[in-house]
C-alpha positions as CSV (number, residue, x, y, z in Angstrom):
1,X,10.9,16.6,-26.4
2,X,11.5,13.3,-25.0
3,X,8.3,11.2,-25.5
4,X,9.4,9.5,-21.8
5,X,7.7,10.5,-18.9
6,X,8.0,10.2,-15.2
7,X,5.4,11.3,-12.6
8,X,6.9,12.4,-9.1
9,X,4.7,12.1,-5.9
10,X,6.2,13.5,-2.5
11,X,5.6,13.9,1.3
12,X,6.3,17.9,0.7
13,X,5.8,17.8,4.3
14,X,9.2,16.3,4.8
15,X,12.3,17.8,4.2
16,X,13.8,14.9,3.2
17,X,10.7,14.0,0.5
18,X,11.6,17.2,-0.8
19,X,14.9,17.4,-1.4
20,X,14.7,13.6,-2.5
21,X,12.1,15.0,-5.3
22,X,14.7,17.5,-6.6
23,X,17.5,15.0,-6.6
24,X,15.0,13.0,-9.1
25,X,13.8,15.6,-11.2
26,X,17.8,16.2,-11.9
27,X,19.0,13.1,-12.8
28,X,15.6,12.3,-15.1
29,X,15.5,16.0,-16.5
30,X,19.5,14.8,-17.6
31,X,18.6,12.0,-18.8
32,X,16.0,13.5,-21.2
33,X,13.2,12.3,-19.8
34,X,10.0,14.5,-18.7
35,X,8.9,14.8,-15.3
36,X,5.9,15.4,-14.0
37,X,4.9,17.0,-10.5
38,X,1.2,17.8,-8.7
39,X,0.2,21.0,-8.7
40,X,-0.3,21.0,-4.5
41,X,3.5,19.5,-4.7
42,X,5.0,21.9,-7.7
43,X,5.8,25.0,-5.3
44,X,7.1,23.0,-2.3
45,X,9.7,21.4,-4.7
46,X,10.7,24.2,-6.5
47,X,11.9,22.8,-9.6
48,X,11.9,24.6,-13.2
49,X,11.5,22.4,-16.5
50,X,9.1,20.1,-15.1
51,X,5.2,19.6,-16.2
52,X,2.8,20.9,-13.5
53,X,-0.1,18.1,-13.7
54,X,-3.2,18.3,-12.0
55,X,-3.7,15.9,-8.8
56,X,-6.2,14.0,-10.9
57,X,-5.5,10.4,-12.6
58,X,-4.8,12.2,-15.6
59,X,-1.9,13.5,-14.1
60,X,-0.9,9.5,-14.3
61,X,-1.8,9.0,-17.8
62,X,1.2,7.6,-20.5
63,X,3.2,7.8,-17.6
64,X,6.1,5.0,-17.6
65,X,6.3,5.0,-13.6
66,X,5.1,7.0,-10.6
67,X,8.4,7.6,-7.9
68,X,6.2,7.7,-4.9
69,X,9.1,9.4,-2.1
70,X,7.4,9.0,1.1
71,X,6.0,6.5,3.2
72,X,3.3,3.9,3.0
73,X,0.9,6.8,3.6
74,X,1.9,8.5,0.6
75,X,2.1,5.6,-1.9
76,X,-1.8,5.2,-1.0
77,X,-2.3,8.4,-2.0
78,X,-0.1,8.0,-5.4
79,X,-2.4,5.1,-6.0
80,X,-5.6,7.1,-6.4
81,X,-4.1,8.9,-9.4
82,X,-2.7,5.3,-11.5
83,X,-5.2,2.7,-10.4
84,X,-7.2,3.8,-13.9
85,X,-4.4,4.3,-15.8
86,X,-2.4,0.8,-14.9
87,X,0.9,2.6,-14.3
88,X,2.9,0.9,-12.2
89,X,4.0,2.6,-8.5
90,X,7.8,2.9,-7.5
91,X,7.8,3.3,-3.8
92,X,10.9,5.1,-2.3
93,X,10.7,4.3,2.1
94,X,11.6,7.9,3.8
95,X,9.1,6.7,6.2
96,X,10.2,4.0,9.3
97,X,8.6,0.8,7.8
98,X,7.7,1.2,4.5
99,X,5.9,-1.9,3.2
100,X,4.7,-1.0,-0.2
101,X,7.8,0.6,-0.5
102,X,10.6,-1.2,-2.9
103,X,13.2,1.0,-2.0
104,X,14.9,2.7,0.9
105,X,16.3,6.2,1.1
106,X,20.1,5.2,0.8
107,X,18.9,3.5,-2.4
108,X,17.5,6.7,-4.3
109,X,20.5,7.1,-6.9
110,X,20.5,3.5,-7.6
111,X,17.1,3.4,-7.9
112,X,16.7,6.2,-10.0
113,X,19.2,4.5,-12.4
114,X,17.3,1.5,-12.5
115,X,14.1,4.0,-13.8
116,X,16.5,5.5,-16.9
117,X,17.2,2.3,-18.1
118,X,13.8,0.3,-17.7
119,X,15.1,-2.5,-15.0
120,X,12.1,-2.9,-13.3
121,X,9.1,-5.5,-13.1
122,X,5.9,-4.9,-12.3
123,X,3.5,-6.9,-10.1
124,X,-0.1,-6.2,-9.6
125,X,-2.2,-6.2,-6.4
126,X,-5.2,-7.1,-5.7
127,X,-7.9,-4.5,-4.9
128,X,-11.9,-4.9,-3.2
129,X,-14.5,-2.6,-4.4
130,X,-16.7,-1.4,-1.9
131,X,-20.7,-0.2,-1.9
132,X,-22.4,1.2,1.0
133,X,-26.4,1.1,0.6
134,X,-29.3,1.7,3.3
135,X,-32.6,0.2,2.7
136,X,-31.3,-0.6,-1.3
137,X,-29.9,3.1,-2.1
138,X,-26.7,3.4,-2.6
139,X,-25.1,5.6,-0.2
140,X,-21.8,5.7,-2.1
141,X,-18.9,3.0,-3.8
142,X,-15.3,3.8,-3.6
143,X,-12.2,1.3,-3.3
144,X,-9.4,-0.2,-1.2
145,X,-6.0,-1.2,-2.1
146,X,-5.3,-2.4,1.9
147,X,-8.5,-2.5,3.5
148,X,-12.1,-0.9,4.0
149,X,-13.1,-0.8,7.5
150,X,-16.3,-0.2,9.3
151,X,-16.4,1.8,12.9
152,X,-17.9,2.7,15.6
153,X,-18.3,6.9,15.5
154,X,-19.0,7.4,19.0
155,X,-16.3,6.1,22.2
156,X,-18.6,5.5,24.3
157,X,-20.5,3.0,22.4
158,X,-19.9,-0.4,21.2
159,X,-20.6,-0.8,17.3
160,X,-23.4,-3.5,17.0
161,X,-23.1,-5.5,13.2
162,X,-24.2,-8.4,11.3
163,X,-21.5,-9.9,9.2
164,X,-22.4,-12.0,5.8
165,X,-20.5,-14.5,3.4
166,X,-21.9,-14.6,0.2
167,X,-25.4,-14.3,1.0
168,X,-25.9,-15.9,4.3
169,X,-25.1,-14.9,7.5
170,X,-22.1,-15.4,10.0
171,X,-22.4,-14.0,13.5
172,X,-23.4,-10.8,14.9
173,X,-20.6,-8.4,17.2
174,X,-20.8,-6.2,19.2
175,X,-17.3,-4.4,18.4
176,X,-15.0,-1.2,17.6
177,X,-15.4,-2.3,14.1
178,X,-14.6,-5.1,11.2
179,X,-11.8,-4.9,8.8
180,X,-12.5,-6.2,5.8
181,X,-8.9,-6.8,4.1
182,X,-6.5,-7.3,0.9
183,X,-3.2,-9.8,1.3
184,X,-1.5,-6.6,1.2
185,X,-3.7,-4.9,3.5
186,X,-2.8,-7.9,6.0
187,X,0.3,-6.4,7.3
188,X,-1.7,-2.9,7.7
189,X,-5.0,-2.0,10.1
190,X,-5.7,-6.0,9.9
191,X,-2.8,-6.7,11.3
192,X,-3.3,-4.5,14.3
193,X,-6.6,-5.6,14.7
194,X,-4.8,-9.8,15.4
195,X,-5.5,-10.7,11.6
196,X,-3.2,-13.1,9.8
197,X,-0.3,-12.0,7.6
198,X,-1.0,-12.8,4.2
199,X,1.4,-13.4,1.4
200,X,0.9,-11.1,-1.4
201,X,0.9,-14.0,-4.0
202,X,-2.4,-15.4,-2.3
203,X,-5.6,-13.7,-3.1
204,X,-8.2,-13.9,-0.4
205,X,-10.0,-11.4,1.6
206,X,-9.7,-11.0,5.3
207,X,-12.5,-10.1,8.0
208,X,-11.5,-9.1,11.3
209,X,-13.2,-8.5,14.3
210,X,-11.7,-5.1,16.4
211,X,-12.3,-5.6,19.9
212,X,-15.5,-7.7,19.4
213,X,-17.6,-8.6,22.3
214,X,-18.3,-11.7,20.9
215,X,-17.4,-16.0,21.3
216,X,-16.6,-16.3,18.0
217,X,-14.8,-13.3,16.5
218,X,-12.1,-14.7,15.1
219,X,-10.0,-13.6,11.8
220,X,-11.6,-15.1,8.9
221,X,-10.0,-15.7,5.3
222,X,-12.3,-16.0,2.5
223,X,-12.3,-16.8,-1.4
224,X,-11.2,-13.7,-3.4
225,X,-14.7,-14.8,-5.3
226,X,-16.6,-14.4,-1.9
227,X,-18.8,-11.2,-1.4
228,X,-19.0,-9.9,2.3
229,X,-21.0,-7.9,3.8
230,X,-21.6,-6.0,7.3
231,X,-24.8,-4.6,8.4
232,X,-25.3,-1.6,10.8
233,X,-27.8,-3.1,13.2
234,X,-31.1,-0.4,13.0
235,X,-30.7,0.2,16.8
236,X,-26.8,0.7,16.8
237,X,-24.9,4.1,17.0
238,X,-23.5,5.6,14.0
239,X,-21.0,4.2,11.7
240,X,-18.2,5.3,9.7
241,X,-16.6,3.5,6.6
242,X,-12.6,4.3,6.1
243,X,-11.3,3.1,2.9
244,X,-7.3,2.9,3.4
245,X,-7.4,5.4,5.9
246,X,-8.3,8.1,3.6
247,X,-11.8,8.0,2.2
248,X,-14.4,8.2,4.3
249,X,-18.0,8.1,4.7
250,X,-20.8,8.3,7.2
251,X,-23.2,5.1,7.7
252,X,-26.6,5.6,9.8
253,X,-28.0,2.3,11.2
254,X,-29.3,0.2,9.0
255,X,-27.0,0.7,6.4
256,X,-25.2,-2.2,4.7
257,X,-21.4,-2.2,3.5
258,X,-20.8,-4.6,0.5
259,X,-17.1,-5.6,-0.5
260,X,-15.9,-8.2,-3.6
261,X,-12.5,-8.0,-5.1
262,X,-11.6,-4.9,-7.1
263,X,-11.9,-4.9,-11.2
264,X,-9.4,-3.1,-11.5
265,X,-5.8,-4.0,-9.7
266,X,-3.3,-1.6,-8.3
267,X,0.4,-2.0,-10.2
268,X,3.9,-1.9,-7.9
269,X,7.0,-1.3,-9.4
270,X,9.8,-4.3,-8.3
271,X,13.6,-3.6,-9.0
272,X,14.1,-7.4,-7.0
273,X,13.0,-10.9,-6.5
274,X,13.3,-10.6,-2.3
275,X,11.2,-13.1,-0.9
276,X,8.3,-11.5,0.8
277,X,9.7,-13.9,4.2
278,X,13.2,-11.5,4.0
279,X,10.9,-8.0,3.6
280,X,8.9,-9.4,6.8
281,X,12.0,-10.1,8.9
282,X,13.4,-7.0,8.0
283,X,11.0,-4.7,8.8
284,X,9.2,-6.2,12.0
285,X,12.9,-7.4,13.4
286,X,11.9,-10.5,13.6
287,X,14.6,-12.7,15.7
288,X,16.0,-15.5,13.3
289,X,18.7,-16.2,15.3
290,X,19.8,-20.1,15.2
291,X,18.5,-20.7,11.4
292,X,20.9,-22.8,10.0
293,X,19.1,-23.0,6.6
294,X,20.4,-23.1,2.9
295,X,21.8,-19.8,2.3
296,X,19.4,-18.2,-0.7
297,X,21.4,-17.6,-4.0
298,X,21.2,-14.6,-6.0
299,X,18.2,-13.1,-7.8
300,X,18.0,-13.7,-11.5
301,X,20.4,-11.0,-13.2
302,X,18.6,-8.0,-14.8
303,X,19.0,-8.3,-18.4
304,X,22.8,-6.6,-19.8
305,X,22.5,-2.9,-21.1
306,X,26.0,-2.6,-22.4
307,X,28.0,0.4,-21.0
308,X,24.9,1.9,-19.3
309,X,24.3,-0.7,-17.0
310,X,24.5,0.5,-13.3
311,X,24.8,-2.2,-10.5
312,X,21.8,-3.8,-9.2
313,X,20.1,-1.6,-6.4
314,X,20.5,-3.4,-2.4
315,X,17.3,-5.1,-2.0
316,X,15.8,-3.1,0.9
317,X,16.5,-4.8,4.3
318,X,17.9,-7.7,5.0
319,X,18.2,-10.9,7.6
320,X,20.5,-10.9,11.2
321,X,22.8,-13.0,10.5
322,X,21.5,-14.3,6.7
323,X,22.8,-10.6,4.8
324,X,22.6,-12.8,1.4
325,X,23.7,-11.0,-1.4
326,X,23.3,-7.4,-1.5
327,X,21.7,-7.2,2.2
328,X,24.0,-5.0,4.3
329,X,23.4,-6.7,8.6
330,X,20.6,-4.2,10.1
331,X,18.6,-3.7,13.4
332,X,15.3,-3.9,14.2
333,X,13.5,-0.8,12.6
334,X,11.9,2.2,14.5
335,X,8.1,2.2,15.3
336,X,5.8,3.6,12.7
337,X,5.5,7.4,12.4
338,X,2.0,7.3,11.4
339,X,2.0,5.8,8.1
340,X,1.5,1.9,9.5
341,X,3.1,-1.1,8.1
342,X,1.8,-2.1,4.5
343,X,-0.3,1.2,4.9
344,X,-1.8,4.5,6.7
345,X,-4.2,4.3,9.3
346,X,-6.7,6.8,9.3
């Protein structure tokens, strides 16, 4: 038994996820190395010789990667199971955007290669922790990898809050809500909400405004040692607190939302050096049209594995008019499907 292991995590809810999965659990499974799959996932895929795990983190654990095949959505969701455990998340785009993602679809062979023979590096990303009290009880902590955001729960009502930077008070709003972001969460709810784009290198936190009723409600972008805090003004409607669009819980008024960087990071998978400025062109179409710039040379080689060595993967997307090496010319890409840039929306 090979003492390799590879955990899979689908969209069973796409076709395409699905018979992506199986095409992975092949070539691994020939390769000799274990696969894992979730037990909600197992039956959707179909697959015999894999190890059913249990859509806990230990289903993550001694794992060498996670192939996320999905969309943004779904490498949130794979990110719940590893962000204990460390192991790195290999995003595979079947989704329209795809910002987490490394990979796209037409890449999967490739990519899958590039797994077998360990030619990957691994960045991490930087998490907030997050603690909801009212009247100093804790009401409940979770995490965000993108962003936690507090809203209003009722339409018809503006959200009224008190937002705080380490310990001292900013500005009240009267608003939807306040996003309270990552650098990677900046091209996700934030940036829907008019925050910034951040690049991933810089660590910071971002607090934005939604819709604020306000003089000053302008995106702000704070130390990554900052604390910040929103308060649920006692006479306001309910609140709700979304943490990447998938955890959730219920403030009253009064209560108090606390967010400071995350101990513990979230680890992605890279198979190339792309400049974070090519990913952005590529998947908001931005127009570039006219640059006359230095035409970027090629990423530093992966190191030689003899007669085993597959050609590097296409970095995914590319430049109008700047294709560099190993970007094939492509339009703009479709509007998201659900699963919003850099991350899902609840």
């Amino acid at each position: 038994m090979s003492t390799r292991s590879v955990l899979v995590v689908a969209h069973t809810g796409r076709p395409e996820a699905v018979r992506s999965a199986q095409l992975v659990i092949e070539r691994l499974s020939e390769a000799g190395i274990c696969v894992r799959v979730l037990d909600g996932e197992a039956g959707d895929i179909g697959c015999t010789g894999v190890e059913v795990m249990p859509s806990t983190a230990a289903a993550a654990d001694e794992a060498e990667v996670v192939m996320v095949l999905g969309g943004d959505g779904t490498l949130l969701r794979a990110a719940d199971l590893t962000r204990s455990s460390g192991t790195p998340l290999l995003g595979v785009n079947l989704g329209h955007v795809g910002f987490l993602a490394e990979a796209e679809r037409e890449d999967l062979a490739a990519t899958v290669d590039r797994v077998m023979t360990r030619r990957y590096d691994v960045e991490e990303r930087m998490t907030v922790d997050v603690t909801a009290r009212l009247n100093g009880t804790v009401l409940g902590t979770t995490w965000a990898l993108n962003e936690a955001s507090i809203e209003k729960s009722e339409r018809e009502r503006m959200l009224e809050v008190v937002a705080e930077i380490d310990g001292r008070p900013l500005s009240n709003w009267g608003c939807d809500g306040v996003v309270c972001a990552t650098p990677t969460g900046s091209t996700a709810y934030a940036f829907s909400a008019g925050g910034p784009v951040v690049w991933p290198e810089v660590e910071a936190m971002l607090v934005v405004p939604i819709s604020a009723h306000s003089l000053f409600a302008r995106p702000l972008v704070v130390s990554p040692r900052s604390s910040v805090a929103v308060e649920v003004l006692p006479d306001t409607p309910r609140a709700v607190l979304w943490c990447d669009g998938r955890r959730t819980l219920d403030l009253p008024p009064g209560a108090r939302v606390e967010v400071r960087r995350g101990a513990e990071p979230v680890r992605l998978a890279r198979l190339h050096l792309t400049p974070f400025t090519d990913r952005l062109v590529t998947k908001f179409g931005l127009p570039v049209t006219g640059w006359r710039g230095r035409v970027r040379q090629p990423s530093r080689p992966s190191p030689p594995l003899g007669d085993s060595q597959v050609g590097d993967a296409p970095a995914a997307g590319g430049i109008a008019g700047y294709p560099g090496p190993g970007f094939p010319p492509q339009g703009a890409p479709s509007g998201p499907d659900g699963e919003a840039a850099g991350g899902q929306r609840g």
